[in-house]
N, CA, C and O atoms as CSV, one atom per row, in Angstrom:
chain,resi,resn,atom,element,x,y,z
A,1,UNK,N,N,7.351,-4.379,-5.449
A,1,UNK,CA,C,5.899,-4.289,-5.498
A,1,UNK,C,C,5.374,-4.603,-6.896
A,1,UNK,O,O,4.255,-5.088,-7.062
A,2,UNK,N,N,6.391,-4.251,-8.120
A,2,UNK,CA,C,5.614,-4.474,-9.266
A,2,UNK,C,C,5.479,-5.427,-9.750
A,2,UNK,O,O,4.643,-5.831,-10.558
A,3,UNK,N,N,6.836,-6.150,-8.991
A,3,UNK,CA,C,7.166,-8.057,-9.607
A,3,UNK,C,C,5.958,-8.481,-9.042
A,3,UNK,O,O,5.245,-9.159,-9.781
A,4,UNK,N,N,5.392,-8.154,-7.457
A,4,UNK,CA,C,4.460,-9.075,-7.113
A,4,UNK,C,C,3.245,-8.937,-7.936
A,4,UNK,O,O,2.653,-9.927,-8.366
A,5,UNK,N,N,2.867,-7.741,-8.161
A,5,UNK,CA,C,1.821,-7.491,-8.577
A,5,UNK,C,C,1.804,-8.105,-10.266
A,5,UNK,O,O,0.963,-8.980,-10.474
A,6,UNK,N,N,2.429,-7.808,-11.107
A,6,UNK,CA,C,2.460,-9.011,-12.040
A,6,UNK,C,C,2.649,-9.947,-11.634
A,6,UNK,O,O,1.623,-10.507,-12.022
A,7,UNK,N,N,3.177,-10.686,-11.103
A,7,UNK,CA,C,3.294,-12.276,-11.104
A,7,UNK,C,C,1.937,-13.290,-10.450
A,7,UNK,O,O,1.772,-14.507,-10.539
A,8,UNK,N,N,0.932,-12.032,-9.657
A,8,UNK,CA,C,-0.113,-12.069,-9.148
A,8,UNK,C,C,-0.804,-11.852,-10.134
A,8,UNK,O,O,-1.469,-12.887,-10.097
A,9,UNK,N,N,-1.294,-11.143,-11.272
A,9,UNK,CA,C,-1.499,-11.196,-11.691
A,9,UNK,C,C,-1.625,-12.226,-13.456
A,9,UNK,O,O,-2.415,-12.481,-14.365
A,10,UNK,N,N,-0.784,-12.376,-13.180
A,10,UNK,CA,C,-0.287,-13.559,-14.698
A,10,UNK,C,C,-0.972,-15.016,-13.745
A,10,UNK,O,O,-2.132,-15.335,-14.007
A,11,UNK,N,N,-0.346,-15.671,-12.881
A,11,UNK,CA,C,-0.582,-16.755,-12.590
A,11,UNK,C,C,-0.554,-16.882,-10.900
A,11,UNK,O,O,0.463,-17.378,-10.414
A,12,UNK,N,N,-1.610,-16.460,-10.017
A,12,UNK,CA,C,-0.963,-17.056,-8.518
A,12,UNK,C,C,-0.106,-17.989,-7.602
A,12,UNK,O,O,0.733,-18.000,-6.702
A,13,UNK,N,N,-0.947,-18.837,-8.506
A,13,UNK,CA,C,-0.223,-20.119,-8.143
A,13,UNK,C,C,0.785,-20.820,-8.486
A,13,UNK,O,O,1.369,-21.605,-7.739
A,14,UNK,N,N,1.136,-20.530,-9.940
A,14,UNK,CA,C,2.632,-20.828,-10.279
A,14,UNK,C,C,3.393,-20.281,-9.830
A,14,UNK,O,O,4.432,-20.894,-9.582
A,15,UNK,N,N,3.305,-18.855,-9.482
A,15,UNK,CA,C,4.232,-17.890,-8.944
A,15,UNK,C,C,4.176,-17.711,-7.363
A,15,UNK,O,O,4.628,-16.658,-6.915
A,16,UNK,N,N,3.801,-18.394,-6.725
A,16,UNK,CA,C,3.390,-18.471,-5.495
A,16,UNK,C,C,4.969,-18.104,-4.415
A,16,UNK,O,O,5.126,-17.275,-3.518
A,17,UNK,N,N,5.784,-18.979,-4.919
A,17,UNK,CA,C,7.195,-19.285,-3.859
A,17,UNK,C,C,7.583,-17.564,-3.937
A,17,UNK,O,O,7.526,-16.896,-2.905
A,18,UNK,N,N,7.955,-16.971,-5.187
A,18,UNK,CA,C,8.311,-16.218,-5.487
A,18,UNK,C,C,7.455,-14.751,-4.790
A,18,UNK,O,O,8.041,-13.800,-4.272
A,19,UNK,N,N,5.902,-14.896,-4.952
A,19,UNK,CA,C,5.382,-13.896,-4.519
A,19,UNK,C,C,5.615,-14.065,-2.638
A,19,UNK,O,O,5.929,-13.074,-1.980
A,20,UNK,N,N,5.436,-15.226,-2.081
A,20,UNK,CA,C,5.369,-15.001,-1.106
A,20,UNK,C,C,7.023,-14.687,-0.839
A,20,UNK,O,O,7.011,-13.924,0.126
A,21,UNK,N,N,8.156,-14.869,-1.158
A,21,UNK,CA,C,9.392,-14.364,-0.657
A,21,UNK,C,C,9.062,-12.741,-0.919
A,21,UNK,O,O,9.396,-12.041,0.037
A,22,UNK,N,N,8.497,-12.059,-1.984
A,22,UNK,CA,C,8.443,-10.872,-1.620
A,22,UNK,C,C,7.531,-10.081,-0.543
A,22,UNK,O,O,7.844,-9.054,0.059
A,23,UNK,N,N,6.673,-10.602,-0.477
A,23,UNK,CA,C,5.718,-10.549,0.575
A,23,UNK,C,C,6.716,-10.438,2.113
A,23,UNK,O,O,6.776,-9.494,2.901
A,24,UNK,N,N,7.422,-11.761,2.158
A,24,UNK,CA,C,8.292,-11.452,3.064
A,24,UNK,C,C,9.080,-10.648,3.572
A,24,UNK,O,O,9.263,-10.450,4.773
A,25,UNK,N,N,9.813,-9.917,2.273
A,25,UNK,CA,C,10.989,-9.108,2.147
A,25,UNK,C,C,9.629,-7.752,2.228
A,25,UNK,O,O,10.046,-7.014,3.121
A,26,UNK,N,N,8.939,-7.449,1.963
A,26,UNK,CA,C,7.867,-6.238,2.547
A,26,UNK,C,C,7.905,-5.886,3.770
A,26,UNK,O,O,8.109,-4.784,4.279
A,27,UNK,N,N,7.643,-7.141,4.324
A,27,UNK,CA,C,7.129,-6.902,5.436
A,27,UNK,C,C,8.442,-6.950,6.455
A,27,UNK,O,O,8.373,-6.452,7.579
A,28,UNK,N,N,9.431,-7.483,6.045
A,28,UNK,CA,C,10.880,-7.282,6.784
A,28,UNK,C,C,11.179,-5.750,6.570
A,28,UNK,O,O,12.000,-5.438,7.432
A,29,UNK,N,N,10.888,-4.744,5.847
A,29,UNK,CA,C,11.478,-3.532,4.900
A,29,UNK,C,C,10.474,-2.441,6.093
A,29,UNK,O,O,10.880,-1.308,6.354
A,30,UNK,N,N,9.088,-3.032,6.749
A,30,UNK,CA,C,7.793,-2.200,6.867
A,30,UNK,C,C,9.135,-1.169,8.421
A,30,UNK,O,O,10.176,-1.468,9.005
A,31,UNK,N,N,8.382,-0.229,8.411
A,31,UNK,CA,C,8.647,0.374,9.748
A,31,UNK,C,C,8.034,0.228,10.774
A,31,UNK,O,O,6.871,-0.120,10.568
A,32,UNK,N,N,8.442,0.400,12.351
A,32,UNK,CA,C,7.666,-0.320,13.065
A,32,UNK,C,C,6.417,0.700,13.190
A,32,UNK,O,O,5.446,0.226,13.781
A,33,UNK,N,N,6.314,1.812,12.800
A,33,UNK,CA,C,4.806,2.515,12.766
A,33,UNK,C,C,4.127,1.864,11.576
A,33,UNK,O,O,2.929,2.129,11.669
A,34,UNK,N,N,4.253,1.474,11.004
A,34,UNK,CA,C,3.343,0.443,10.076
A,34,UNK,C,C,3.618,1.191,8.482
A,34,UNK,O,O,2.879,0.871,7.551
A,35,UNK,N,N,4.525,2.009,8.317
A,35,UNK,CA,C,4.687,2.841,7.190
A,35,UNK,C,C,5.813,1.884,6.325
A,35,UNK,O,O,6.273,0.858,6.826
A,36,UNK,N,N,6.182,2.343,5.000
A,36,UNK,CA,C,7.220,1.970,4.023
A,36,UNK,C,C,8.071,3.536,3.380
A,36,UNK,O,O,7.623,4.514,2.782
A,37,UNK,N,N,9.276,3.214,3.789
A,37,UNK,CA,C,9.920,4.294,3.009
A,37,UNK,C,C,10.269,4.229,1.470
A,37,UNK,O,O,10.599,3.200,0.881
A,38,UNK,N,N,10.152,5.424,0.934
A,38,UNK,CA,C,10.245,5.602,-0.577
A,38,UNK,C,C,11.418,4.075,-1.278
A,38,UNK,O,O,10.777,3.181,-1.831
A,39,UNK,N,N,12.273,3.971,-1.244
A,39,UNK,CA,C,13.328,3.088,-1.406
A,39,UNK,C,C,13.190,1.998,-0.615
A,39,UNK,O,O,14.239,1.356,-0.576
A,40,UNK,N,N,11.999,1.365,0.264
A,40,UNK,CA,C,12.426,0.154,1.286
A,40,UNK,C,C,13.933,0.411,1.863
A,40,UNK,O,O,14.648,-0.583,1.996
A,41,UNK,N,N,14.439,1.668,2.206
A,41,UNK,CA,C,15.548,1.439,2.841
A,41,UNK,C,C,15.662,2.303,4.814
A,41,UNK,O,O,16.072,3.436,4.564
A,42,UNK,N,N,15.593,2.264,5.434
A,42,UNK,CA,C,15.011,2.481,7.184
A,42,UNK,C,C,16.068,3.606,6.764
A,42,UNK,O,O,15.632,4.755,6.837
A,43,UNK,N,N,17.206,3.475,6.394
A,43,UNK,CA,C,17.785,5.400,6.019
A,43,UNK,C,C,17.105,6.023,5.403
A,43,UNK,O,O,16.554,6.884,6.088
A,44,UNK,N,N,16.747,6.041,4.049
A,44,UNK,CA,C,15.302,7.014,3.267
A,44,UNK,C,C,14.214,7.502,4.191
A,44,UNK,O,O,13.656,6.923,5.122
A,45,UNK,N,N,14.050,8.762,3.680
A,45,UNK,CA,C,13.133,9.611,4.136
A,45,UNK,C,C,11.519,8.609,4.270
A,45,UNK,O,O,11.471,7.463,3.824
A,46,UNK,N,N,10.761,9.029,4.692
A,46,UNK,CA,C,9.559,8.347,4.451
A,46,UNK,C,C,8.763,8.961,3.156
A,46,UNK,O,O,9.046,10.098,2.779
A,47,UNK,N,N,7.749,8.176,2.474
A,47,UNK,CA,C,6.947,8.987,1.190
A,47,UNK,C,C,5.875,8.201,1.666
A,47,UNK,O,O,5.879,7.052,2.107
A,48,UNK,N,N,4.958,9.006,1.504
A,48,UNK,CA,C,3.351,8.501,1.611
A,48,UNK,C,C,2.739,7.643,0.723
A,48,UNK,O,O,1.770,6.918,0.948
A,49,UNK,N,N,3.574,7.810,-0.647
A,49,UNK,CA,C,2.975,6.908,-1.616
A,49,UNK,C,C,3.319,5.124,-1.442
A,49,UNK,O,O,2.761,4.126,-1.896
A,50,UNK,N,N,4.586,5.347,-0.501
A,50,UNK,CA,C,5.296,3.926,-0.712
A,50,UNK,C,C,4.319,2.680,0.117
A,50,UNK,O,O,4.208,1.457,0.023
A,51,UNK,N,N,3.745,3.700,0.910
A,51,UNK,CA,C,3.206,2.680,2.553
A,51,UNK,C,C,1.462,2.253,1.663
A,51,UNK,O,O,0.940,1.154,1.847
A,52,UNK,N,N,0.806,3.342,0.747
A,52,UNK,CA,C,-0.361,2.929,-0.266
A,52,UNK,C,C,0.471,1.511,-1.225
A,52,UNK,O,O,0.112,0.334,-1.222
A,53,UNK,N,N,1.218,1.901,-1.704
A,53,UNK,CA,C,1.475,0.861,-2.753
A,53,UNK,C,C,2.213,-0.474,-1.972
A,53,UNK,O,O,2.431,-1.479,-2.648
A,54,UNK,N,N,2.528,-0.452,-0.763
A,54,UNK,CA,C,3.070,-1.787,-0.092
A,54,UNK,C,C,1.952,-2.420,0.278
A,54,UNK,O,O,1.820,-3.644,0.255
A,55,UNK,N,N,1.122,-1.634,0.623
A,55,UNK,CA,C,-0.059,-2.405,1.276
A,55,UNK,C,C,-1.256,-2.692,-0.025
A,55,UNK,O,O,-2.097,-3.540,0.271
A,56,UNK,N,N,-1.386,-2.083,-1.368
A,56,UNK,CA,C,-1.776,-2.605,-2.211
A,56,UNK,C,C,-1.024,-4.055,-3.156
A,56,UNK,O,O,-1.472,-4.887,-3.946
A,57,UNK,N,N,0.104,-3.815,-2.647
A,57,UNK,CA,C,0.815,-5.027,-2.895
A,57,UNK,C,C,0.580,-6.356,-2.129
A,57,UNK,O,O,0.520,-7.403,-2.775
A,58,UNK,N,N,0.471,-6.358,-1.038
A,58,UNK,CA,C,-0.120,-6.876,-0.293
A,58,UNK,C,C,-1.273,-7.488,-0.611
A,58,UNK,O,O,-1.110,-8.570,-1.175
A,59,UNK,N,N,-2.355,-7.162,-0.439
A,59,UNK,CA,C,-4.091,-7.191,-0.322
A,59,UNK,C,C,-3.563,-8.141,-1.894
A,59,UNK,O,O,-3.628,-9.366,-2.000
A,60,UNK,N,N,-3.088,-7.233,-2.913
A,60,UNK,CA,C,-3.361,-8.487,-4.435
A,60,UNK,C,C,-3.053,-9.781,-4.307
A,60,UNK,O,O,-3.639,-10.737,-4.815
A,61,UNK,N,N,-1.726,-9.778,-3.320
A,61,UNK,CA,C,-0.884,-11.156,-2.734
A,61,UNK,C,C,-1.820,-12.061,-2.059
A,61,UNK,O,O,-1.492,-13.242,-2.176
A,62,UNK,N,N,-2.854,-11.857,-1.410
A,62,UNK,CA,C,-3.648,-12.514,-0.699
A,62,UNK,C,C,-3.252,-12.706,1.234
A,62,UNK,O,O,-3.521,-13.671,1.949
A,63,UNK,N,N,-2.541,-11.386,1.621
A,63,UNK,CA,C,-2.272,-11.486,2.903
A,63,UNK,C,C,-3.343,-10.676,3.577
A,63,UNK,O,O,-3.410,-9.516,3.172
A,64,UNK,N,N,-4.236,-11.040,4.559
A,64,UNK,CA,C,-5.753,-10.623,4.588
A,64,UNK,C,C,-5.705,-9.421,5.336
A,64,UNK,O,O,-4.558,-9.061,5.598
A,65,UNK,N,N,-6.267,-8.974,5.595
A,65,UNK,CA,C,-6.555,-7.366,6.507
A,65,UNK,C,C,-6.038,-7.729,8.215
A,65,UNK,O,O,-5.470,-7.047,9.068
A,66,UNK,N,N,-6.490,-8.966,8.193
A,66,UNK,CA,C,-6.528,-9.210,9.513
A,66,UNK,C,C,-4.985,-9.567,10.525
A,66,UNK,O,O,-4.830,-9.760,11.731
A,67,UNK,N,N,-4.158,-9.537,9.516
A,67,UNK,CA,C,-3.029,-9.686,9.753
A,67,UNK,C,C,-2.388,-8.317,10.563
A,67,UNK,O,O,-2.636,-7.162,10.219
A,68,UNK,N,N,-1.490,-8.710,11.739
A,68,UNK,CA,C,-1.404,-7.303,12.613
A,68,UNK,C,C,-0.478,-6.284,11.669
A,68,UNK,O,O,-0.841,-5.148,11.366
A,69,UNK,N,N,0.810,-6.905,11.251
A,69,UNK,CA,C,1.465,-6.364,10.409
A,69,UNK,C,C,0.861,-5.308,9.210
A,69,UNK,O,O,1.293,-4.161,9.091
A,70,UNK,N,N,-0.190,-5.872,8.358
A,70,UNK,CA,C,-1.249,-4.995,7.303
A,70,UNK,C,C,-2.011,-3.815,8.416
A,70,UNK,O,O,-1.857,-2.623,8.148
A,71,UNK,N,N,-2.630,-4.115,9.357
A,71,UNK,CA,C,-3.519,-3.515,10.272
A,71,UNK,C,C,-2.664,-2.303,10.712
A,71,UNK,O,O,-3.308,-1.296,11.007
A,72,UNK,N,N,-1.411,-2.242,10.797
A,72,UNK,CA,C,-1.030,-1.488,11.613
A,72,UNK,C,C,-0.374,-0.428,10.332
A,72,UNK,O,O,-0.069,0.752,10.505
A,73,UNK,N,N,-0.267,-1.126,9.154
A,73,UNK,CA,C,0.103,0.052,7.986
A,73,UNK,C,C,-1.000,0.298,7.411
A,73,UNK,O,O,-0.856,1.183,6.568
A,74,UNK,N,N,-2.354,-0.205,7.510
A,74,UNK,CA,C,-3.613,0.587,7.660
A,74,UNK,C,C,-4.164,1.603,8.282
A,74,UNK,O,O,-4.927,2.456,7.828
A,75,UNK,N,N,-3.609,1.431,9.681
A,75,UNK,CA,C,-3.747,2.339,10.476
A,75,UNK,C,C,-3.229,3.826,10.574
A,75,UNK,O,O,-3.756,4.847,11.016
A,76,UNK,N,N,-1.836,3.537,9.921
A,76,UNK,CA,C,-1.428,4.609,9.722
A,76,UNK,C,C,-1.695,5.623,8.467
A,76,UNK,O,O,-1.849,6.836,8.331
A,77,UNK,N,N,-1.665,4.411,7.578
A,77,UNK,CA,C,-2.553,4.825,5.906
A,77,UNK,C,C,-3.321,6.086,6.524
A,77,UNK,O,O,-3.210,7.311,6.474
A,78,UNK,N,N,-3.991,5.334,7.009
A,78,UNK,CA,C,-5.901,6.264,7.534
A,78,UNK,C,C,-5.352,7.416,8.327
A,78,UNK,O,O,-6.148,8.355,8.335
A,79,UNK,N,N,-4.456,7.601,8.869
A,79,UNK,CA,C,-4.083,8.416,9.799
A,79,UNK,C,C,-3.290,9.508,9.492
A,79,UNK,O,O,-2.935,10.398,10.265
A,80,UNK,N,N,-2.986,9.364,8.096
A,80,UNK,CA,C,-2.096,10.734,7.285
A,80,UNK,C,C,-3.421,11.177,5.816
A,80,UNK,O,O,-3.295,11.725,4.721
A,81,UNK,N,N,-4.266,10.753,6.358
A,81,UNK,CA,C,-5.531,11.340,5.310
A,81,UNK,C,C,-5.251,13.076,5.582
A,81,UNK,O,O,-4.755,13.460,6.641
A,82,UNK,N,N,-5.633,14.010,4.502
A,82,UNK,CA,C,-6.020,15.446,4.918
A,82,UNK,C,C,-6.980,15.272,5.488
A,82,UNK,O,O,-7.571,14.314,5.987
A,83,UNK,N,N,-7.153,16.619,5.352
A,83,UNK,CA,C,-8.885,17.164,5.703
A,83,UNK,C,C,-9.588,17.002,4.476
A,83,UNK,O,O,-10.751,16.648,4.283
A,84,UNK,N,N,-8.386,17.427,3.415
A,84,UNK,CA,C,-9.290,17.730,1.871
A,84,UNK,C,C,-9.607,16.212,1.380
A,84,UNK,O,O,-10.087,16.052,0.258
A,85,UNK,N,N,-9.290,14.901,2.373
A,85,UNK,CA,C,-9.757,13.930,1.539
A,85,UNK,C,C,-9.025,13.279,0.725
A,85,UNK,O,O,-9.519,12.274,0.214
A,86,UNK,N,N,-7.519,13.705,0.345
A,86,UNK,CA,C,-6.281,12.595,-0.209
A,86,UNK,C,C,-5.357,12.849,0.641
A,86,UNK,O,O,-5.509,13.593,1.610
A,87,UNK,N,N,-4.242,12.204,0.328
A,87,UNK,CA,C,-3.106,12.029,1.013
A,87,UNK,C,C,-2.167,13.274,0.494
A,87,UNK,O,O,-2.513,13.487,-0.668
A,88,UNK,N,N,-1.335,13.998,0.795
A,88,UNK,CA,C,-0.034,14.658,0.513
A,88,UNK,C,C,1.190,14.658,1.652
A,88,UNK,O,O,0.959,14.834,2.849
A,89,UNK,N,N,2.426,14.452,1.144
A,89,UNK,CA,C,3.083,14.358,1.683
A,89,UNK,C,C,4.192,15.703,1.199
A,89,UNK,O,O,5.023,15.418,0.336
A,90,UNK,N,N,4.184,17.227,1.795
A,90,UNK,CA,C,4.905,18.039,0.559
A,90,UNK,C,C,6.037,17.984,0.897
A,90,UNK,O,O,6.685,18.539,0.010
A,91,UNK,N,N,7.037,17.450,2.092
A,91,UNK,CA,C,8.060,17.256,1.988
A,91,UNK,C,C,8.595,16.287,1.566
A,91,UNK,O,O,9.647,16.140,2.188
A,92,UNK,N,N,8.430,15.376,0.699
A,92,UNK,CA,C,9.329,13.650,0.039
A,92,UNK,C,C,9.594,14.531,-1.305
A,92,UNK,O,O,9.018,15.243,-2.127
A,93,UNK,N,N,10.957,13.950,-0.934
A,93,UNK,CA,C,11.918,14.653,-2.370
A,93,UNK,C,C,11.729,14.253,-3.805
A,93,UNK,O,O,12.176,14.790,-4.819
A,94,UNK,N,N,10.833,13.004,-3.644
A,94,UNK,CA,C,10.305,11.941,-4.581
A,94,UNK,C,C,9.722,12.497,-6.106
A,94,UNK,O,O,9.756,11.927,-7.197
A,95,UNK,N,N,9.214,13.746,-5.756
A,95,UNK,CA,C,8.229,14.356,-6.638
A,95,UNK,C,C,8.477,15.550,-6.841
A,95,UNK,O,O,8.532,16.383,-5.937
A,96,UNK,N,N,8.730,15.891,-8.524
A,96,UNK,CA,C,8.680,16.650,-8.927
A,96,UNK,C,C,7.540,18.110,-8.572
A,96,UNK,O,O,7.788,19.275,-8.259
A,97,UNK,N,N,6.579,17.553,-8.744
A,97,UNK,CA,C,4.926,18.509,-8.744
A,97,UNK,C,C,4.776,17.766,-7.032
A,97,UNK,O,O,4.995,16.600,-6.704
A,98,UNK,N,N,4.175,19.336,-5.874
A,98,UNK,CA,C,3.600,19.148,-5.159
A,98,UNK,C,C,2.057,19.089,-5.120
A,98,UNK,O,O,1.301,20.033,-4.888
A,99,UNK,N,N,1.709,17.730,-5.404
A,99,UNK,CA,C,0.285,17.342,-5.723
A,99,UNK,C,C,-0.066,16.375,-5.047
A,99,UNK,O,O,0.767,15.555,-4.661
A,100,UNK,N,N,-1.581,16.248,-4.717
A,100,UNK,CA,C,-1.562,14.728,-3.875
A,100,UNK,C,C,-1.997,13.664,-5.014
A,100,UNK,O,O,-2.454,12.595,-4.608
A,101,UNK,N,N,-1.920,13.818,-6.035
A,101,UNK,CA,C,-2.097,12.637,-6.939
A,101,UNK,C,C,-1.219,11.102,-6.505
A,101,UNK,O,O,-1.788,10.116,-6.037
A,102,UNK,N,N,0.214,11.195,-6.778
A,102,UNK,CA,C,0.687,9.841,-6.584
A,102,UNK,C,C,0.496,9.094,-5.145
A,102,UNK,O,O,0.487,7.871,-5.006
A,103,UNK,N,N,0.311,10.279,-3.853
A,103,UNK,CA,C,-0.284,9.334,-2.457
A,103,UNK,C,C,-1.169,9.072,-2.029
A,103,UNK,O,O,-1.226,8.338,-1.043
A,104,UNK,N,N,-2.554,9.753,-2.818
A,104,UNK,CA,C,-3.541,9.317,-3.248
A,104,UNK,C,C,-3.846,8.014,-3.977
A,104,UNK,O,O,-4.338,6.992,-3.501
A,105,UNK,N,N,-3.518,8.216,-5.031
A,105,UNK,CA,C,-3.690,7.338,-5.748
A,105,UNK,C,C,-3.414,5.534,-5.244
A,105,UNK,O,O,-4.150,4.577,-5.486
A,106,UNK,N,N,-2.275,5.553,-4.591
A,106,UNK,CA,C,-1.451,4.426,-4.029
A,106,UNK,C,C,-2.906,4.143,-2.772
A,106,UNK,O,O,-3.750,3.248,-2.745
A,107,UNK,N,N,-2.667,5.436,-1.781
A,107,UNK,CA,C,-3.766,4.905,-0.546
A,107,UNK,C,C,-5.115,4.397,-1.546
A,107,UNK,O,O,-5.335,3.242,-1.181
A,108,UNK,N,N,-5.617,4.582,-2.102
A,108,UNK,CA,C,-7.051,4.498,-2.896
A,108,UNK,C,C,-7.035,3.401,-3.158
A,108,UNK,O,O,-7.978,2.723,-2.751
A,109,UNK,N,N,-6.094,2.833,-3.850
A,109,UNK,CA,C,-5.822,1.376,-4.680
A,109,UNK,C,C,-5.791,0.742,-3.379
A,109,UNK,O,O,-6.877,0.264,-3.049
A,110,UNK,N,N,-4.451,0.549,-2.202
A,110,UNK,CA,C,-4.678,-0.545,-1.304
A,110,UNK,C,C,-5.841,-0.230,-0.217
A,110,UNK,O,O,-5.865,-0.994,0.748
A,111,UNK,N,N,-6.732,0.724,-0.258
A,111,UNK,CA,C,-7.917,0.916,0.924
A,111,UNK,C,C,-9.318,0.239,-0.060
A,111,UNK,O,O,-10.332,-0.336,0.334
A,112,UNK,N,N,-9.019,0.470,-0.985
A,112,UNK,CA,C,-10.176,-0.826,-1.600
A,112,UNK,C,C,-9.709,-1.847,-1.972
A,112,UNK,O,O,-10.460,-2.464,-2.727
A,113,UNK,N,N,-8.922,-2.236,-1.801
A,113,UNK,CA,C,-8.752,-3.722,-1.605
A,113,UNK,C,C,-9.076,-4.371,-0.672
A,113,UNK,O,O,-9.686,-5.438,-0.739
A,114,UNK,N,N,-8.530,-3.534,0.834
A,114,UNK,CA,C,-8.920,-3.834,2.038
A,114,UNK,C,C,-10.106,-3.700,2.660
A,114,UNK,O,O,-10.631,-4.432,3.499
A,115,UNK,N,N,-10.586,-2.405,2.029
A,115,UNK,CA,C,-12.324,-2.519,2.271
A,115,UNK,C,C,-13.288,-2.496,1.193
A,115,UNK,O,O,-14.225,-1.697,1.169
A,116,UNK,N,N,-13.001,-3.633,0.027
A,116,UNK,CA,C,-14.090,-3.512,-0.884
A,116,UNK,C,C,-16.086,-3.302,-0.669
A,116,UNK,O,O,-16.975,-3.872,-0.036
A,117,UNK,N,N,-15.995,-2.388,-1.426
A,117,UNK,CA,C,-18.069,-2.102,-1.244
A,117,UNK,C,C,-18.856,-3.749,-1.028
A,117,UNK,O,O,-18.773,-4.798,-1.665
A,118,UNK,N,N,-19.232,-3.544,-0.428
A,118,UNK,CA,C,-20.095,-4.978,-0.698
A,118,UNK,C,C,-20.829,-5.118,-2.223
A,118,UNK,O,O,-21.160,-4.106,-2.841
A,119,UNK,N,N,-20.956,-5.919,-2.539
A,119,UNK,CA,C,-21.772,-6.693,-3.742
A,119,UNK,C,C,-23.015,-6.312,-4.053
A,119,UNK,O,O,-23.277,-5.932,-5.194
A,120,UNK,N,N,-23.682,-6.349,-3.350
A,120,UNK,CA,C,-25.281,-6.117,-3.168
A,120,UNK,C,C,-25.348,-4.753,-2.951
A,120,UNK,O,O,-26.527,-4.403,-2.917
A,121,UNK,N,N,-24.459,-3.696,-2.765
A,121,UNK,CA,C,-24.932,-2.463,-2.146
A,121,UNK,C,C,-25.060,-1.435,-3.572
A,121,UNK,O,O,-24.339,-1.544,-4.564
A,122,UNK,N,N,-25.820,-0.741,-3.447
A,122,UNK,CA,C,-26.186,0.589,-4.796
A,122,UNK,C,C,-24.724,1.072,-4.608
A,122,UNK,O,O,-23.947,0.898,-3.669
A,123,UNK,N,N,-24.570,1.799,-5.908
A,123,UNK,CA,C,-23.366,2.885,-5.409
A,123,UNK,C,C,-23.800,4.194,-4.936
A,123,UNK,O,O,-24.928,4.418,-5.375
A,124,UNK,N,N,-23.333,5.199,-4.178
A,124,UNK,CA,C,-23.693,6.269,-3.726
A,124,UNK,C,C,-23.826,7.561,-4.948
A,124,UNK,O,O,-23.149,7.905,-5.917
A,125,UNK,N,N,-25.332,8.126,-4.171
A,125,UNK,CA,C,-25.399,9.187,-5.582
A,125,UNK,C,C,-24.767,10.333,-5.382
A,125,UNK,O,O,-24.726,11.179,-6.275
């Protein structure tokens, strides 16, 4: 996720072959509920943060929302929200501190990518 996201970042288009083989290898790694485990490995536990940051990996790559594959790890994104409004996952062995900061943070980054505010709109007071 981080190669893509630099290499997306530095240059798209030079780095194109490269980003899209990872793109590939993502989406070969995804589970069929639309989630990503901590390690990309189908033995690893699942982590909430991994399935935010695959799919923010994604959206920077330029693979659009509309794609069933993204849609369906959207779906699930949205579907492990609390009540309180972030993500926690308190069983992934991943994390030191039980906090919802890091699966938060991950869902936040790829859910505005996927649903950026419109342009023209005020921000909310």
């Amino acid at each position: 996720c981080y190669q893509t996201l630099a290499l997306a970042s530095i240059d798209k288009n030079k780095y194109a072959a490269k980003i899209q083989a990872n793109v590939d290898r993502l989406f070969a790694l995804q589970r069929p509920d639309g989630q990503w485990s901590a390690r990309f490995d189908a033995k690893e536990k699942t982590a909430e943060f991994q399935t935010g940051h695959a799919l923010w990996t994604l959206a920077v790559a330029g693979v659009p929302r509309s794609d069933e594959r993204v849609s369906r790890g959207l779906r699930y994104l949205l579907g492990r929200q609390q009540e309180f409004g972030g993500w926690l996952d308190p069983l992934q062995p991943f994390e030191n501190f039980r906090t919802p900061f890091r699966e938060t943070q991950m869902a936040v980054l790829a859910l505005s990518h996927y649903y950026p505010r419109a342009k023209d709109t005020e921000p909310a007071a």
